[in-house]
N, C-alpha and C positions, 0 to 999 in steps of 0.2 A: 804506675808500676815501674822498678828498677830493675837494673839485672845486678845483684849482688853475689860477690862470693866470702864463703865463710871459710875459717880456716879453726883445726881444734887440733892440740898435741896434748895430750893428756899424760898424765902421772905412772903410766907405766912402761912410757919415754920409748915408747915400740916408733912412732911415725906420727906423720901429721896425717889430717885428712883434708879435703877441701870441697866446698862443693857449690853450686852456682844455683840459686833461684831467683823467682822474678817474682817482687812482693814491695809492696808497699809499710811494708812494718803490722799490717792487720791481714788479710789475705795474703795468699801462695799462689801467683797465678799460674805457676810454670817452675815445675823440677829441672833442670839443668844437666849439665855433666858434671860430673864427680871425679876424684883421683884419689888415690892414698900413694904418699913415699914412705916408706922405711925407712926410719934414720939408718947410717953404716955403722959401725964399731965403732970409728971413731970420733962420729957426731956425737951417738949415745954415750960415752967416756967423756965426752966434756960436758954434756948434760949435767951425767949424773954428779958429776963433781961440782957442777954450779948448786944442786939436791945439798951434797954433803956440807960444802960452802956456807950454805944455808940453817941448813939444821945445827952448824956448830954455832953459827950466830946468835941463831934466836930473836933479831932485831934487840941485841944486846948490843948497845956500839956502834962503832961506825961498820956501815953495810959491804960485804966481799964484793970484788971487781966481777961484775958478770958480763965483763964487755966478750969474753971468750964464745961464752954459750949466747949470745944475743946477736953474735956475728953467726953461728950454724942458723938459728932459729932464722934472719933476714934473709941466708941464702936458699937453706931449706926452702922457705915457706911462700918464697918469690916462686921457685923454681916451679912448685907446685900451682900456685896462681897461673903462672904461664901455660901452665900443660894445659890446665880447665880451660885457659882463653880457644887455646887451640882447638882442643877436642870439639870446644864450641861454636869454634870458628869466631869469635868474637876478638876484637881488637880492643886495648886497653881504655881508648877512649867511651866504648860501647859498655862500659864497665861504672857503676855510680859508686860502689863504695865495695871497700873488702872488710868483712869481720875477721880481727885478728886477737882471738884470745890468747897468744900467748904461752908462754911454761909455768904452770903451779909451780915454786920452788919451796914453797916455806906459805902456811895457813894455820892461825890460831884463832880458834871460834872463841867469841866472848865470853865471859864469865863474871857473872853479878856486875857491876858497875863500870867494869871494864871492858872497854870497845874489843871488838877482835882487830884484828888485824893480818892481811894478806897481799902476798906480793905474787905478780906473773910477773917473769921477763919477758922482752920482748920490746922492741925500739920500732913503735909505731910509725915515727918521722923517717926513718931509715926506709924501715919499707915500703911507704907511700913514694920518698924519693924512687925509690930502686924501680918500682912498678908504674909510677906518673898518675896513681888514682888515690885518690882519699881513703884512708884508713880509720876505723873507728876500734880503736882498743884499749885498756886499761875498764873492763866491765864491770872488775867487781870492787874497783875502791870507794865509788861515790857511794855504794849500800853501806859497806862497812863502817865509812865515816860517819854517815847516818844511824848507826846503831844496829843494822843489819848481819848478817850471818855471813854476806857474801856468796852464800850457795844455798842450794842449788841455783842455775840461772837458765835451763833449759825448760820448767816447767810451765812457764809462758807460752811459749812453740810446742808442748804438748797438747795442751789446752789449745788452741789456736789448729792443730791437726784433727785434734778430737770433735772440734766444733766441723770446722767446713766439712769433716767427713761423713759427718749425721750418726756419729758412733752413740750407742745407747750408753746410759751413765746411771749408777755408777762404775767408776772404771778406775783402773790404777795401773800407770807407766811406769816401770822399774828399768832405772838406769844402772847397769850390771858393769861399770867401770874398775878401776883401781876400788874407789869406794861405792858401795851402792847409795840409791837414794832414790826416792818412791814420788810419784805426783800424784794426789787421790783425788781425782776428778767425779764431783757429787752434782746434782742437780740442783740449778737456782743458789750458787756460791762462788765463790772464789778457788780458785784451786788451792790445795794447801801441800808443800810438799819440807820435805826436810831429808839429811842423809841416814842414812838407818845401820849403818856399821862397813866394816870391809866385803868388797866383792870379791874381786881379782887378785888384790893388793898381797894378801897376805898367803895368796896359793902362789902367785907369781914368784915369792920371796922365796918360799921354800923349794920351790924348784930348781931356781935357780943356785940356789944353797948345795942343796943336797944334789943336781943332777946336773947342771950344767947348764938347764935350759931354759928358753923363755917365759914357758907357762906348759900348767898340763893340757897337753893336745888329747880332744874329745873327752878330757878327764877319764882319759885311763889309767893313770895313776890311782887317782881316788877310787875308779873301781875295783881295784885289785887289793882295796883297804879294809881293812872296820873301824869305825868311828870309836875314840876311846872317851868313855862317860867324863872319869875324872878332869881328862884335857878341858873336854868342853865347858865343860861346867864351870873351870877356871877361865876359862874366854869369856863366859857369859856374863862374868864378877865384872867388866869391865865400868868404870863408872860411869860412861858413856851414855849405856845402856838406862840407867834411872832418869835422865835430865830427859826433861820433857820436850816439845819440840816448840818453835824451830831450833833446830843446831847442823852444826856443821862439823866434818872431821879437815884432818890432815891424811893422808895415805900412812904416816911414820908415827901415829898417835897408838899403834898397836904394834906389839910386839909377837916373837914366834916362841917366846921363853914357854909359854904353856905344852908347847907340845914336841919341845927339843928333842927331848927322851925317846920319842914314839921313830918306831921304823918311816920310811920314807912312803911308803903306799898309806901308812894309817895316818899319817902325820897329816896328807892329803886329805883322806876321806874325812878325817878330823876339821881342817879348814874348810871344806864344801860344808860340811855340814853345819861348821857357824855360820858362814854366809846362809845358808838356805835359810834358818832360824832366824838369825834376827830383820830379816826381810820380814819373813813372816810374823814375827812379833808385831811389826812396826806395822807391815798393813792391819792386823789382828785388831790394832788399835784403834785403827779409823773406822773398821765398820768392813763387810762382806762385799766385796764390789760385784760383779756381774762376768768380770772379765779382766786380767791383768797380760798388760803387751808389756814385753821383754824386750830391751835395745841393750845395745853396748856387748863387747868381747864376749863376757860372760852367758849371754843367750848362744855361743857356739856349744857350750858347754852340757853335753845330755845328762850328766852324772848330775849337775848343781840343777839344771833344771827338774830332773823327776824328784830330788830332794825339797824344791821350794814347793813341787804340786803335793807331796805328801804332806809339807810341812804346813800348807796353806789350807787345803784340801778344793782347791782351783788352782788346775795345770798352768799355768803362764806359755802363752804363746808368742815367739819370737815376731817383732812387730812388723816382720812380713807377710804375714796372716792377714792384716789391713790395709795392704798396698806401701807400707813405709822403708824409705832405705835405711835399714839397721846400720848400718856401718858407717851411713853419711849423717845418720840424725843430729849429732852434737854440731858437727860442722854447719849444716844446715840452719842450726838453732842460732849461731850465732850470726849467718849472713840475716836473718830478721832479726834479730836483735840491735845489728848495726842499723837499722835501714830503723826499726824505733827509736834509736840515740837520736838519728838525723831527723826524726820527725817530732821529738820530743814529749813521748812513748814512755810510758813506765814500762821498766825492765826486770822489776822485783816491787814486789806486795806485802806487805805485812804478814798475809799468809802463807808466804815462799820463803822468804827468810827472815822475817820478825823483825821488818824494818817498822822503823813509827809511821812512817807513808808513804805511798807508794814512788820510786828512782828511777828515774832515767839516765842508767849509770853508762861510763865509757868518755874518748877522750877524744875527739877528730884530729889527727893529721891530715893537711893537707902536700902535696908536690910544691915543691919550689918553683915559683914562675919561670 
């Protein structure tokens, strides 16, 4: 068993997380200490500009200079591994691998005969230098090259929590991120997971839009809305929605033109209430589970949560209910994910994101002698 730390900055470029377990790539023998930092204004502003960077690209061309945001991302994301050392009292050498996923800036899921294709930033060699431990980063290109979706890539480590916990099955883990995405854990199977539309992504936008602010805190905004039929219903036309699974989104693959029009509380309640729904379509599909745990941002959320329990008609319970750290889960996922690259561990499955077999994706940096 190792002591690994994972690190996860996702798509609605709030902070990194980071988190320390002790695991051999199949077992968990030991939860760690955790941290989260907050990017500042000014990290996030170079972020988001490596985002726009990006999305004017398209992998059309030669690629934008992201040396800007991959210098915050090495300083950030060290800083953060340090704090974990400390809190832990572990010294770097006591330390076998960091999982470093990285910034989503730009993700195009396949379509017919064409590969997807997806980029993280993030200069693994840099921060193995900076920290003196080996780095295992770059996750999701060896799926992709393989034919794969690229995403989801934590439904491995759901499965693997669900197992050593002796949780009954069937069961389904809903990652309530920028975009959602569901892992349907069945008996005597493979897990099968895929992403199921926007979570956060597109309530975040409008807040931000229309109020100034990060996200709706406890979804009061949306409480103070009524969901408008017409809006949604033009959300739901999404073509997204018909391709069967696996697939994968972009966080920028949806726009907020549907529900421009609408006051700023309805315009909310409108956006919960797609996310609620097409969560619930997409589990709808797989079959009735037993029990659905809730991770990511989105489980803070009481408004989106009592809309997926009507919409499902099983409450989802935030995956503190089963002893899980909600907040460290992704990061978590990826310190085992790393510690499977190094053991040479499938990291994605056919059933997770429609690779032809199953990848032990990601890339080792090691420190400079």
């Amino acid at each position: 068993m190792k002591y690994v730390i994972g690190l996860m900055s996702g798509t609605s470029l709030d902070g990194v997380d980071a988190a320390l377990i002790r695991t051999d790539g199949e077992r968990i023998a030991e939860f760690g200490a955790g941290e989260t930092r907050e990017y500042t204004a000014a990290e996030r502003a170079v972020l988001q500009a490596a985002v726009d960077a990006a999305l004017a690209w398209g992998f059309q061309g030669d690629a934008p200079d992201f040396a800007a945001a991959e210098a915050v991302l090495t300083a950030s994301h060290s800083e953060l591994v340090e704090a974990v050392m400390a809190k832990a009292g572990l010294a770097a050498a006591q330390i076998s691998l960091v999982g470093f996923h990285g910034q989503t800036v730009l993700h195009r899921a396949p379509s017919g005969r064409r590969k997807g294709q997806t980029l993280q930033i993030g200069d693994g060699p840099a921060l193995a230098e900076r920290l003196g431990i080996d780095v295992v980063f770059d996750f999701r290109s060896a799926d992709v090259a393989a034919g794969g979706q690229g995403a989801p890539l934590a439904p491995l480590y759901h499965a693997a929590l669900v197992a050593q916990g002796g949780l009954e099955l069937p069961l389904a883990v809903v990652n309530l991120g920028g975009v959602a995405n569901v892992t349907w854990l069945g008996p005597d199977s493979d897990p099968v997971a895929f992403d199921t539309g926007p979570a956060n992504g597109l309530i975040d936008a409008w807040c931000q839009q229309r109020l100034g602010t990060s996200h709706d805190f406890n979804g009061e905004l949306a409480a103070q809305g009524r969901i408008d039929p017409a809006a949604l219903k033009q959300l739901m036309k999404h073509p997204f929605f018909a391709k069967a699974p696996p697939k994968s989104l972009d966080r920028w693959d949806f726009s907020l033109d549907p529900v421009r029009h609408l006051g700023d509380a309805d315009g909310a309640a409108t956006l919960t209430a797609f996310t609620a729904r097409t969560v619930a379509a997409a589990i709808d599909a797989l079959g009735q589970p037993g029990r659905i745990l809730a991770t990511g941002g989105g489980r803070h959320n009481p408004v989106l949560m009592r809309m997926m329990g009507e919409a499902m008609g099983v409450q989802p319970e935030p995956v503190e209910a089963v002893g899980w750290r909600g907040d460290l889960l992704e990061a978590e996922a990826f310190a085992w994910l790393a510690a499977r690259v190094a053991a040479g561990l499938p990291t994605s499955l056919p059933s997770t994101t429609g690779v032809a077999r199953p990848v032990s994706g990601g890339r080792l940096a090691h420190p400079k002698a």
